[in-house]
One Martini backbone bead per residue (centre of mass of N, CA, C, O) as a GRO file, in nm:
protein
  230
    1UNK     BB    1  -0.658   2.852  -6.865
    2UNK     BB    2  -0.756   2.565  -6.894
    3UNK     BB    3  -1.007   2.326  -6.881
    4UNK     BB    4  -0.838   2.081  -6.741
    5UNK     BB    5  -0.727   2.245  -6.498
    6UNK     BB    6  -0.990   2.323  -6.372
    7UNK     BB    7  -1.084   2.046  -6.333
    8UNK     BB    8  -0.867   1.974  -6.133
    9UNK     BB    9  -0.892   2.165  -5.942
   10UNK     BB   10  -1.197   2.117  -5.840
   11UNK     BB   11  -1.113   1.835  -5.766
   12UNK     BB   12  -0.926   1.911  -5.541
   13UNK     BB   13  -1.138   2.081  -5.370
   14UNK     BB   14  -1.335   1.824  -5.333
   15UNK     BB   15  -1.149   1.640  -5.175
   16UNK     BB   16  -1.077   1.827  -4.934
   17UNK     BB   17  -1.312   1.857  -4.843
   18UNK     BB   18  -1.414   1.570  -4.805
   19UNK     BB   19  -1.180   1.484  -4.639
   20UNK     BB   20  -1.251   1.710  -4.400
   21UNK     BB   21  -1.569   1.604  -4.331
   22UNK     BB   22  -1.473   1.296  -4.237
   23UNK     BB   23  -1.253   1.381  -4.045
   24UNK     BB   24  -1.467   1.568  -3.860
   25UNK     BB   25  -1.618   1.355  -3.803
   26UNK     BB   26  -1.468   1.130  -3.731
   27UNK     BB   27  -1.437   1.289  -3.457
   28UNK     BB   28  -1.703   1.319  -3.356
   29UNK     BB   29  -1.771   1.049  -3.312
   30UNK     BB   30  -1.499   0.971  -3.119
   31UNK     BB   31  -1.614   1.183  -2.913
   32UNK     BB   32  -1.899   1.027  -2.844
   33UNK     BB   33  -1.795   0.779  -2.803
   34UNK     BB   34  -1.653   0.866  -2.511
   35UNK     BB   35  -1.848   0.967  -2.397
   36UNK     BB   36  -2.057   0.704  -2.416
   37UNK     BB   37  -1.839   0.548  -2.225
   38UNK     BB   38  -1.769   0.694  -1.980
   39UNK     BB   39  -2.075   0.743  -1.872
   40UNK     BB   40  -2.108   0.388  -1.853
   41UNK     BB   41  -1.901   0.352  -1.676
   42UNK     BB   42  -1.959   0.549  -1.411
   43UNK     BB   43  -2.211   0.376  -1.371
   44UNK     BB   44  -2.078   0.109  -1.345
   45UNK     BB   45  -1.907   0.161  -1.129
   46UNK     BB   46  -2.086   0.266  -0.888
   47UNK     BB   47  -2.269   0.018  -0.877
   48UNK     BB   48  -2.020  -0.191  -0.777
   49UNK     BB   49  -1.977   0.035  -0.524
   50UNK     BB   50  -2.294  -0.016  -0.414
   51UNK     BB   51  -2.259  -0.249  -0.273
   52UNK     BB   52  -2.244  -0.459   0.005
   53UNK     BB   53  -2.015  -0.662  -0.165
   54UNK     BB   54  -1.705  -0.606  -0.314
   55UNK     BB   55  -1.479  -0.793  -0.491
   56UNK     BB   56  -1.157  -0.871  -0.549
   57UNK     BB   57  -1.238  -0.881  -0.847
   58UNK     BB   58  -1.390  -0.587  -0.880
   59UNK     BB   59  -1.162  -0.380  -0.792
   60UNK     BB   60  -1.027  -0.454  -1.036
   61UNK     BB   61  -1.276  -0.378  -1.231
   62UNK     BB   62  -1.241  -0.091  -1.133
   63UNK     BB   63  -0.921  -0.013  -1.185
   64UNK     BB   64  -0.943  -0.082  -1.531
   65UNK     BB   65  -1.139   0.134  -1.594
   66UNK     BB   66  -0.990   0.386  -1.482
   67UNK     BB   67  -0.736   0.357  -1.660
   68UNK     BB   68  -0.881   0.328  -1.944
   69UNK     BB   69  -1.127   0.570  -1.957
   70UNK     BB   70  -0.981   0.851  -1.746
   71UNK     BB   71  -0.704   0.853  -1.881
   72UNK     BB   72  -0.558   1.067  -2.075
   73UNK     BB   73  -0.331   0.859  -2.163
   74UNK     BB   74  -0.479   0.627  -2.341
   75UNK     BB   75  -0.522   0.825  -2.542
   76UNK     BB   76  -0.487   1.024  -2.857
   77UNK     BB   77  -0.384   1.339  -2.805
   78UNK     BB   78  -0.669   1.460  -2.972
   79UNK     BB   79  -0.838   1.352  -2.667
   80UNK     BB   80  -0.709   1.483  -2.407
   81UNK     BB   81  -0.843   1.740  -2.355
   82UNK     BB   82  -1.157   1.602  -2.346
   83UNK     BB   83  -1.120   1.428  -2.115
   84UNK     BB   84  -1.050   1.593  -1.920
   85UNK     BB   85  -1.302   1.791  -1.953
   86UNK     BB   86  -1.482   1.571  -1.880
   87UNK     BB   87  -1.414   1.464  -1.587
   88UNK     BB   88  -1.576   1.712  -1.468
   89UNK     BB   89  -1.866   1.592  -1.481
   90UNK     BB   90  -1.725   1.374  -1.228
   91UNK     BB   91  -1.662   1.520  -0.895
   92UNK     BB   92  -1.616   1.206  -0.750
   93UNK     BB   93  -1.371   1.072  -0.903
   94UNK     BB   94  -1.082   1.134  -0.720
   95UNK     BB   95  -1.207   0.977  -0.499
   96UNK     BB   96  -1.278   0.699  -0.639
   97UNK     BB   97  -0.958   0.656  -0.709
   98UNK     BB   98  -0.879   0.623  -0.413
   99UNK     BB   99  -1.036   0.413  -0.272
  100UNK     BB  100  -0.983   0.221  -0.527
  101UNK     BB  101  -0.660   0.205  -0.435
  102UNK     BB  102  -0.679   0.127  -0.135
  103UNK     BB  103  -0.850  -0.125  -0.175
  104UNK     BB  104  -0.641  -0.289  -0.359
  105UNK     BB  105  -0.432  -0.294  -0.144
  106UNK     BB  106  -0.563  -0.442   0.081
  107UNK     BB  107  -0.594  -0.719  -0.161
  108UNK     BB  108  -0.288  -0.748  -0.258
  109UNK     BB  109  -0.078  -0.910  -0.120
  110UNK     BB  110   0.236  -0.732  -0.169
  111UNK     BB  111   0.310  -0.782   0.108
  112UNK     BB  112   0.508  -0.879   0.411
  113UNK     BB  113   0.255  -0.768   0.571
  114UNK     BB  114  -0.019  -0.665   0.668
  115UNK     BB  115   0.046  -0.414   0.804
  116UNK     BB  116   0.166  -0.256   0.578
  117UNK     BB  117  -0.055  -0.298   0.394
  118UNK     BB  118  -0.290  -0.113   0.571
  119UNK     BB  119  -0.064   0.114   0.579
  120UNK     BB  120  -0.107   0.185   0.262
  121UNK     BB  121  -0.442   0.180   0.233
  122UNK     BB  122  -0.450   0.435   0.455
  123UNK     BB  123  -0.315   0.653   0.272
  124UNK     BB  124  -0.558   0.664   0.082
  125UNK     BB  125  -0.780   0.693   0.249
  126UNK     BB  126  -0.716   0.938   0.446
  127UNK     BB  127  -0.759   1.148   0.173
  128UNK     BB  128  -1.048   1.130   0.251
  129UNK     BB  129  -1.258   1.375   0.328
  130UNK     BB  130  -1.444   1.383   0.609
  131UNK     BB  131  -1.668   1.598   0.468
  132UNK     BB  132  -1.748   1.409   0.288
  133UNK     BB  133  -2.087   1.329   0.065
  134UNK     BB  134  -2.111   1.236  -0.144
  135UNK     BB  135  -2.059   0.949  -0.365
  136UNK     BB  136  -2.037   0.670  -0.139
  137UNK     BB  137  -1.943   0.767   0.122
  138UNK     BB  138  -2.042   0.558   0.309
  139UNK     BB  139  -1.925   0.290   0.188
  140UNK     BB  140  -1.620   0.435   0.290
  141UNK     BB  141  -1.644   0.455   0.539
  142UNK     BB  142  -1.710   0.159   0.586
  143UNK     BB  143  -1.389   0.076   0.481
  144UNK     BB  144  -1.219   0.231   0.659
  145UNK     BB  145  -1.275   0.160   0.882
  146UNK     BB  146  -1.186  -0.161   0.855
  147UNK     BB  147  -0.911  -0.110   0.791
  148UNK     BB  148  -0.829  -0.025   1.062
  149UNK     BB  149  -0.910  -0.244   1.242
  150UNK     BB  150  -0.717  -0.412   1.128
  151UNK     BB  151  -0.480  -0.278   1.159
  152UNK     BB  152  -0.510  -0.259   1.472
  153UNK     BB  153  -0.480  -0.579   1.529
  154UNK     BB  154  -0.213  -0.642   1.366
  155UNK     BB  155  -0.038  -0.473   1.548
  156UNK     BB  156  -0.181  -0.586   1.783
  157UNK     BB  157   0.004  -0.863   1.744
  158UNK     BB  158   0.264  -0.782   1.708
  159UNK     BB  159   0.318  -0.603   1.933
  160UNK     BB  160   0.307  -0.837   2.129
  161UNK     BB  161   0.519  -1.016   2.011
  162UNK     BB  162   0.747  -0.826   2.088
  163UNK     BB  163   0.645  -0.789   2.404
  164UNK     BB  164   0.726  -1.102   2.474
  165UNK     BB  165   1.047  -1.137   2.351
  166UNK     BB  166   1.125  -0.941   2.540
  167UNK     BB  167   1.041  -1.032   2.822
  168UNK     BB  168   1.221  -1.277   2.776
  169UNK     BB  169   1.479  -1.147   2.738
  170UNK     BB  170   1.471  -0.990   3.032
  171UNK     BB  171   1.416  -1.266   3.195
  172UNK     BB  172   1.719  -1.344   3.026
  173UNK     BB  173   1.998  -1.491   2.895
  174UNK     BB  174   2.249  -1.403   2.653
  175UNK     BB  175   2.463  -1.390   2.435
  176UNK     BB  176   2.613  -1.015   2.487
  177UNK     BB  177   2.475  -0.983   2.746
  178UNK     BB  178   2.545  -0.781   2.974
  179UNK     BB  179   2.708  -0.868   3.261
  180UNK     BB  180   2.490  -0.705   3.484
  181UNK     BB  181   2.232  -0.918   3.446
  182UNK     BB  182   2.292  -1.163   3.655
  183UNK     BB  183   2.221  -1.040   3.906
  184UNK     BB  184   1.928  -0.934   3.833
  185UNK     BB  185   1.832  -1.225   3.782
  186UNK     BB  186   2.028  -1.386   4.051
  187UNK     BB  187   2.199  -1.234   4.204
  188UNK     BB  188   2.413  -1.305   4.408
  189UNK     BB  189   2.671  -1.476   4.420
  190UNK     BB  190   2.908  -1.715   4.564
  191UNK     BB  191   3.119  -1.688   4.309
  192UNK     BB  192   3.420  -1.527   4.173
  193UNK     BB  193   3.600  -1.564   3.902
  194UNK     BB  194   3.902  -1.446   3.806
  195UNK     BB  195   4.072  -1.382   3.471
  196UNK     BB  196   4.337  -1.287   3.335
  197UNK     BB  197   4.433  -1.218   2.985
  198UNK     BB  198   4.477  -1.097   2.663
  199UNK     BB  199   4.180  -1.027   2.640
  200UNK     BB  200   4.143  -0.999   2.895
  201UNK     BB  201   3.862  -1.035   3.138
  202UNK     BB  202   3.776  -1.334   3.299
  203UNK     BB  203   3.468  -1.468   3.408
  204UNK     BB  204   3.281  -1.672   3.700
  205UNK     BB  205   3.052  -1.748   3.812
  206UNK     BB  206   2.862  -1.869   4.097
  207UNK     BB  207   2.589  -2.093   4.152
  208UNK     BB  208   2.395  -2.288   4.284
  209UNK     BB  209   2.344  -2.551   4.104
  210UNK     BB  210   2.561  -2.554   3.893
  211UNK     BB  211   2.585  -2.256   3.784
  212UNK     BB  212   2.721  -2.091   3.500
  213UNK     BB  213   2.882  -1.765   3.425
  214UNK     BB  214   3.033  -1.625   3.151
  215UNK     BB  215   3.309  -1.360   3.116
  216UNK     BB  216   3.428  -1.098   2.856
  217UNK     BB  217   3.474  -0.786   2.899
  218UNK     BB  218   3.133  -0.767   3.025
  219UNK     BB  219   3.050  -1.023   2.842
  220UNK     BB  220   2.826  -1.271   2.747
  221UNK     BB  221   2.955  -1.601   2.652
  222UNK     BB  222   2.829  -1.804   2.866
  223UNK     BB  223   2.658  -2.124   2.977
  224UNK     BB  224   2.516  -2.317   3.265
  225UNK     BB  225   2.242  -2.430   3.396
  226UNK     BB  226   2.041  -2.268   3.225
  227UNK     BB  227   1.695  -2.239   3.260
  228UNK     BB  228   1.439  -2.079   3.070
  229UNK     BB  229   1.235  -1.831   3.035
  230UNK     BB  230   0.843  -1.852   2.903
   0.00000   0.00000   0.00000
């Protein structure tokens, strides 16, 4: 072998070689830059989340940190594995997650009504278990609460609204409404017209002060001089 050849040979070995040592390098330090990144924002997570009060703006602010930081699909494939088992020194992690999801909801007022809205929310509070007492467990505690009663004030709204509406109309006749209701409503007729016709049997309620309820094959077509209860 000539002497230009191992001299190539010896040049081709020392730049694999150095190659190798940049490129792991280079991922070292890549890893480092990770460690102290998650290290970094998970510190200043927990700050935000242990404040006496922390803005819908903050909250979105720490929805972006975990989406970003912790998620091991944000990495580059070869960092995915290593995000993974970092992710285990911080064991109140998936809680801090769940949470953070609740109150995001809670605050995203991207529901048709509140109710929807805090019953979405609670879906993942109710998720952390009672007996949790990690960090931040009390300011948890604590907006839980606060989100089912808002829940439970909300339906508890919704619900008188229903049974409002409820009593209005079994109060009322409305068109539709089955023939047996004016009875009901109003006790017996004066006077009862029936005529049959192509379409059925109609009829014509009659009582005092000129009100009259008109019914076609038992079902209310129609009302004159009928007041309604609000």
């Amino acid at each position: 072998m000539g002497k230009s050849k191992i001299i190539i040979i010896v040049l081709l070995v020392s730049l694999c070689g150095a190659w190798l040592y940049f490129s792991n390098q280079a991922e070292k330090n890549q890893i480092h830059a990770i460690n102290k990144t998650m290290d970094e924002e998970y510190q200043t997570i927990v700050g935000i989340l242990n404040q006496d009060y922390v803005s819908e703006a903050e909250w979105n602010q720490v929805s972006g940190k975990l989406g970003v930081h912790f998620d091991p699909n944000q990495y580059p494939e070869k960092y995915q594995k290593y995000v993974f088992e970092k992710r285990k020194e911080y064991p109140d992690l998936p809680v801090i997650e769940t949470y953070v999801k609740g109150m995001n909801t809670f605050y995203a007022k991207t529901y048709p009504t509140n109710v929807q809205q805090y019953k979405a929310a609670l879906k993942y509070l109710d998720k952390i278990p009672s007996m949790y007492n990690g960090i931040l467990a009390d300011r948890m505690a604590v907006n839980h609460r606060y989100v089912k009663y808002m829940y439970d004030e909300a339906k508890g709204y919704i619900d008188q609204i229903k049974a409002d509406k409820a009593a209005e109309k079994a109060a009322n006749i409305e068109i539709g409404d089955s023939e047996s209701k004016i009875v009901q409503l109003f006790g017996s007729p004066q006077n009862i017209n029936t005529t049959t016709v192509d379409g059925g049997e109609y009829k014509q309620y009659v009582y005092s002060g000129d009100r009259y309820v008109y019914t076609m094959n038992g079902i209310i077509i129609g009302f004159q001089n009928i007041q309604h209860q609000s």
